[in-house]
N, C-alpha and C positions, 0 to 999 in steps of 0.2 A: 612555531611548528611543534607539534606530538612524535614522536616517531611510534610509538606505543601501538599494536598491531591487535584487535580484538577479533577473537575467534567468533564467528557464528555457527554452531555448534549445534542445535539444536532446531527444529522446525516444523510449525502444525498448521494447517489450515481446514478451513470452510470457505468453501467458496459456493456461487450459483450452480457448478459441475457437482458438488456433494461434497462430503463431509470426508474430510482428511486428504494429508497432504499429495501422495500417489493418484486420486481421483484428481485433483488440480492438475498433476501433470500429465496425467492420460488425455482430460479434456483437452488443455494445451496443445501437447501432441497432435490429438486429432483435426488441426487446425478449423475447428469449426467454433460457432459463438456458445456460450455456457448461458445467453439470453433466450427465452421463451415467449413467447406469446400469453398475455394472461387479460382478463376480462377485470373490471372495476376501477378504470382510469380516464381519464379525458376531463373538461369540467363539470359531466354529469354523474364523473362515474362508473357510466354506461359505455365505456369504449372498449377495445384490444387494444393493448402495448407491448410492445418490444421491453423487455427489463430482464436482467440477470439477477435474480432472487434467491437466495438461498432458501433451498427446501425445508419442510419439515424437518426436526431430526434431534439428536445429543438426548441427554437426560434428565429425565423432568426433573430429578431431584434437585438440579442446578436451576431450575425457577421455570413460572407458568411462561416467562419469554424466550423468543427466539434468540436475543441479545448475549443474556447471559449466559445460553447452554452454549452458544457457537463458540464464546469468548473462550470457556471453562474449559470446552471438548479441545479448541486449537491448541491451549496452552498446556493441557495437559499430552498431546502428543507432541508436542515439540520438547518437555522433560524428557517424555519417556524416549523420546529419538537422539536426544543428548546423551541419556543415561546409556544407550545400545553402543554410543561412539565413544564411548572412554569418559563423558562428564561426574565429576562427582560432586554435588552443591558443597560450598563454602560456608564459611559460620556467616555472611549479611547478603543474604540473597535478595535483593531489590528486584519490586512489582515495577513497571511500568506499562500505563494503559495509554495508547493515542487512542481517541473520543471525542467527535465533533457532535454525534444527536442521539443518545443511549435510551435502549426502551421504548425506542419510539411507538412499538402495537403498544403497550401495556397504556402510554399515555395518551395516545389516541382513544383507547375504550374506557380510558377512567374519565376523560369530557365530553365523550357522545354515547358512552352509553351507561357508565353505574355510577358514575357522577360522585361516590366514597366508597373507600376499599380502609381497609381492616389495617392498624397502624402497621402489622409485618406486612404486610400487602407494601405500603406507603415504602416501606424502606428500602422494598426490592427495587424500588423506580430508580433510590437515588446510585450515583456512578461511582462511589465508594464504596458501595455494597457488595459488587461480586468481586471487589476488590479483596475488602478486608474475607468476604469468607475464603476466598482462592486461599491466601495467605492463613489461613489458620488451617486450611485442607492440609499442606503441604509444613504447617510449623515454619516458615518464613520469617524473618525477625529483621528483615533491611527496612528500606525505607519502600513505603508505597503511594505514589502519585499519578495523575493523570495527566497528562498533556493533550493540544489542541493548537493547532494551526489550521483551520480548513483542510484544503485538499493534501498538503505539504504533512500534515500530522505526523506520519509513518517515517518522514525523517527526520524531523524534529524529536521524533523518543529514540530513533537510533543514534543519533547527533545525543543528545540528552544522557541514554545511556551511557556511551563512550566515555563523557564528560564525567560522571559517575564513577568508572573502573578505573579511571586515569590518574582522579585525585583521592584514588583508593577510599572512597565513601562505602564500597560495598566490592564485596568478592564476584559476584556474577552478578548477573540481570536476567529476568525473565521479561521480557517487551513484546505487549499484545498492542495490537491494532485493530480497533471493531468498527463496524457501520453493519446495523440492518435496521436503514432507513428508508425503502423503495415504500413506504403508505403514499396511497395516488395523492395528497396533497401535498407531497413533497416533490411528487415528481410534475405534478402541474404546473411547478412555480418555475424547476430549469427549464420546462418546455415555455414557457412565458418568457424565460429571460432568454429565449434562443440558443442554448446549449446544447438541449438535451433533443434526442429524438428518439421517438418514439412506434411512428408507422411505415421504417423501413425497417428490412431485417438489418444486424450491427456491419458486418462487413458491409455493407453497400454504404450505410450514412457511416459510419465512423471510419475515415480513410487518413489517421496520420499522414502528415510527410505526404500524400496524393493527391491529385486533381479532382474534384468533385467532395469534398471530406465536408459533411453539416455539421458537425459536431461529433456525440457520445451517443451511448447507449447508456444506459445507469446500473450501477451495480453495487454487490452485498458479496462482505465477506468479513472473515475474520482470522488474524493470521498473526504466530507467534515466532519469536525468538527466545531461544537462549544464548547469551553471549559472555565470554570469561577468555580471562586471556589463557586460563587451565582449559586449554581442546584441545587433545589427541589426536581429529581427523575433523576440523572444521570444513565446515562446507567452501566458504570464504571467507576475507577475512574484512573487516571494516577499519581502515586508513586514515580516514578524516572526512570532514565536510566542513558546510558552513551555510550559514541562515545572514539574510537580508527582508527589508521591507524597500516596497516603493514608495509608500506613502504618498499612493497618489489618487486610485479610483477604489470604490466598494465594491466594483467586479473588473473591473478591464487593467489590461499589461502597463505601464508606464511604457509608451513604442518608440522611446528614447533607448528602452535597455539598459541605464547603465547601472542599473542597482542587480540587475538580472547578470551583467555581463560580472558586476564587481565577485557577485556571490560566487560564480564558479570559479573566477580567480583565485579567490580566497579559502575554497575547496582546496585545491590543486595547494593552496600554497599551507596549510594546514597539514592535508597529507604528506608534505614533505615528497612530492611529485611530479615532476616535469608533464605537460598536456603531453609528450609525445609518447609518453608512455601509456597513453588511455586507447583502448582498441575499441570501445565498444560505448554510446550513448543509452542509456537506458532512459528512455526519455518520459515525460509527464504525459506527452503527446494525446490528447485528449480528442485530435481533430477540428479543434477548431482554427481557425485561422490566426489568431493573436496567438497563442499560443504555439504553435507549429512553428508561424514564422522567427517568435522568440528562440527557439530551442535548434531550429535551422542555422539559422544567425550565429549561435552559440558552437553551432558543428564547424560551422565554415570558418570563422574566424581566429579561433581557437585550438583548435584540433586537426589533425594532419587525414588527407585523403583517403588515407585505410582505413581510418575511423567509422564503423557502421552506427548505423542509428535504427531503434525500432521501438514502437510501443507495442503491449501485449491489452491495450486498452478493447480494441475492437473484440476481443477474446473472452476477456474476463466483466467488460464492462470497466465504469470508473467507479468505481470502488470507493469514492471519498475519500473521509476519516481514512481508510483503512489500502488507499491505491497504491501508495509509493510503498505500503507494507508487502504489497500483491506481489509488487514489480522487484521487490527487493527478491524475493523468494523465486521468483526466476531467474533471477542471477546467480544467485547460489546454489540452487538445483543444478542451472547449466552448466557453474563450472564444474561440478560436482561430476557430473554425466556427459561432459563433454561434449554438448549440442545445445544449445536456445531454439524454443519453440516460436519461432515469429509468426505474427500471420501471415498470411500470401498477401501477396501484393495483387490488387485487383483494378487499380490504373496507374498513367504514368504518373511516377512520384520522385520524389529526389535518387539523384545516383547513388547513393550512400548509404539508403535504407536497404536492411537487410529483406530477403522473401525467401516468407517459412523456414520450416526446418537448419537450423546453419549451426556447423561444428564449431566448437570453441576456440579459436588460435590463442596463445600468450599475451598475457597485455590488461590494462585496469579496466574496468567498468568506473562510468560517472552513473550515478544514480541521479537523473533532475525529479523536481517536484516544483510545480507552480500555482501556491496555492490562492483560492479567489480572497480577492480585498490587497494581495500584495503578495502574500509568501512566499520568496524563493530561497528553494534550497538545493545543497546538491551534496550527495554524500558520495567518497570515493570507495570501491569494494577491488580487492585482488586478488586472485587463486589463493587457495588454502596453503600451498609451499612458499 
């Protein structure tokens, strides 16, 4: 057990709603999807899709991609929103980036359409690069890596990070989460493997925890932390977690659960925290059926009746690389503001799931992530006091 309590302190995002962190929660708020309708998908191409896309936007100066400005722009407002709440960086400020598919336009048009690009062209591609320039923006001198777990990533650099400030490797962390990977060939292959959907609007296929739920909607975003045990006014604060594999299927749950059930144990018992102290599931909840039911299972048996459960997946889209980043940043917003923006609940679903709008009562958040090929994880978050 840690008892060591890490402030999150600082917070930037892009998301499909637009750029910076107040448009995520207006979108949020407004309890409607931040997915659009967009033309150039299906296997010709030639179709409309349902996708949460982050729009144009940031500054070219940060590179010809979308990737690296959205990275650049979150991270640099979650400094600046640190620095507004009392943060002042430490002499080893540690990067960390979670990154499952980076770049993705840039390499898509360096093999369908200019086939070589210029050796700084070449370097921008690679996922060290807006790494190291962040860090010479900012004079930075800790350590700077990337992390990658699938879907799970976003807890795996918060897990990661903690891991970092605890065995005193670095005075803060600055922890980015990216994905802007919705090119129609990516998104052909979830709709192939039955996940992803695409020709409903989100709230109707994407129904966590409800009766009729196809799966996801897919989505883009990119979203930071800063984290230091030196916060004045953290948002929330990060407890513990813990990471497991199943090591069983390349996409499907082991429906046994017990590496699923062991990992949130192992949460709880890391944080140095009783289940009964957890009021609230922030779940992975992706809508699919293996899943749902994993994270169902994990409310029931685990965790006491008052415990709500909600995904903000139908909202924001899945996010990948960058979901449990997403979802982390609505927990901390809401404790922050004193209300979680749930979706509505639009069939019958479990008793336990929260609908819309819901003020915050006392009590921990479990943050789950289940990432494809095995990932689980689950990190523990608790009001700033």
């Amino acid at each position: 057990m840690n008892s060591q309590k890490i402030g999150i302190c600082g917070i930037g995002a892009v998301t499909a709603y637009g750029w910076g962190r107040e448009v995520l929660w207006d979108g949020l708020f407004s309890g409607k999807s931040a997915a659009t309708l967009e033309g150039g998908y299906g296997e010709n191409c030639d179709e409309m899709a349902w996708v949460a896309k982050v729009p144009d936007g940031g500054n070219p100066v940060d590179g010809r991609g979308r990737f690296a400005r959205a990275m650049r722009a979150s991270a640099r407002e979650a400094i600046a929103d640190a620095e507004v709440r009392g943060w002042r960086p430490g002499r080893r400020v540690g990067l960390l980036h979670a990154v499952v598919l980076g770049e993705v336009d840039l390499w898509r048009e360096l093999y369908r359409e200019r086939h070589s690009v210029k050796a700084r062209e070449y370097l921008a591609l690679m996922p060290s690069t807006p790494m190291s320039t962040f860090m010479q923006e900012y004079g930075f001198h800790g350590p700077a890596m990337n992390v990658s777990a699938m879907c799970a990533s976003g807890n795996a650099g918060m897990l990661t990070a903690k891991a970092w400030l605890d065995a005193g490797i670095v005075d803060d962390v600055v922890f980015v989460a990216t994905d802007l990977s919705l090119v129609p060939e990516n998104v052909l292959h979830f709709v192939r493997l039955g996940v992803a959907i695409t020709d409903t609007e989100p709230l109707d296929a994407c129904r966590p925890f409800q009766e009729g739920s196809r799966g996801f909607c897919m989505g883009e975003a990119a979203v930071s932390f800063v984290l230091s045990r030196n916060a004045d006014r953290p948002y929330a604060r990060t407890l513990g977690g813990a990471m497991s594999h199943d090591a069983h299927h390349v996409t499907s749950i082991d429906m046994g659960l017990d590496h699923v059930r062991g990992c949130f144990r192992d949460a709880l018992s890391n944080a140095g925290v009783p289940a009964s102290a957890v009021r609230y599931l922030n779940a992975h909840g992706p809508g699919t059926k293996q899943c749902d039911h994993a994270e169902a299972t994990m409310l029931e048996e685990l965790f006491s009746a008052d415990t709500g459960i909600y995904s903000v997946k139908p909202l924001v889209g899945h996010c990948q690389g960058a979901a449990s980043a997403v979802e982390t940043a609505v927990a901390a917003l809401g404790y922050d503001r004193g209300v979680l923006p749930a979706p509505p609940v639009v069939a019958p679903g479990h008793p336990q799931l929260l609908n819309g709008r819901t003020p915050v009562e006392d009590g921990l958040t479990v943050k789950s992530s289940l990432g494809m090929g095995g990932h689980n994880s689950a990190v523990v978050l608790a009001p700033p006091a």
